[in-house]
C-alpha positions in Angstrom: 190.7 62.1 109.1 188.3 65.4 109.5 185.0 64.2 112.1 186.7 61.2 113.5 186.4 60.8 117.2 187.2 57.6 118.5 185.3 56.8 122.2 185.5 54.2 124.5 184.0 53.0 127.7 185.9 54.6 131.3 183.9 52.4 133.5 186.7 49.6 135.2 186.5 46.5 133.3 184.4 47.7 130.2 186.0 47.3 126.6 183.0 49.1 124.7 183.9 51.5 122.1 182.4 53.7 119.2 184.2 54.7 116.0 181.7 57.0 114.6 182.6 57.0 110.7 182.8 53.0 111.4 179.6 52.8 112.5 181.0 49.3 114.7 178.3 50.0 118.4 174.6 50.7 118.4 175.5 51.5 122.2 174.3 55.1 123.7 177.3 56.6 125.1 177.0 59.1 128.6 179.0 61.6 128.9 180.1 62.9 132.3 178.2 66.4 133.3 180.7 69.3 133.9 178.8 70.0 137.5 181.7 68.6 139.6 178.9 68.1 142.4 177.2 65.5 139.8 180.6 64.1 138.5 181.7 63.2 142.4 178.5 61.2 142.1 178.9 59.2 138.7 182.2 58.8 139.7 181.0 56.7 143.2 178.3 55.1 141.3 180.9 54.1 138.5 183.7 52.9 140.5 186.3 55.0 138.3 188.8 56.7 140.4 190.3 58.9 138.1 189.8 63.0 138.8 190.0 63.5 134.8 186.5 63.0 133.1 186.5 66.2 130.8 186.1 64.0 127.7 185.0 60.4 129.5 182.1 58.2 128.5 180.1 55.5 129.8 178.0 53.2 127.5 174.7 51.8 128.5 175.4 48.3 128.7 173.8 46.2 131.7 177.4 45.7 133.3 177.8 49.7 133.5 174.8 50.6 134.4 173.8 48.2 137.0 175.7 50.3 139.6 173.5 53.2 139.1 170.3 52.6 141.4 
């Protein structure tokens, strides 16, 4: 199906997700910034161990970004 891009939450423990054409989450989605200095930081402030964040997400949701202050 042309324009569909299925997304979900990387942080650990989170099961949001966003079908776009589905319209199913009202959620604001963050992606990861491509400065690798910044990334280190979500990373730590997210608890998500994996290296690989070209495409990752994290929603908005109180669980996910309590961790952030």
């Amino acid at each position: 199906m042309a324009g569909y891009r299925k997304y979900s939450c990387k942080y650990p423990g989170c099961t949001s997700d966003y079908v776009p054409n589905k319209g199913q989450s009202n959620k604001h989605f963050f992606t990861f910034p491509k400065n690798p200095k910044l990334q280190e930081l979500w990373r730590n402030a997210c608890k998500i161990e994996d290296p690989f964040l070209i495409c990752a997400r994290v929603c908005q949701c109180t669980a996910c970004t309590s961790s952030w202050s």
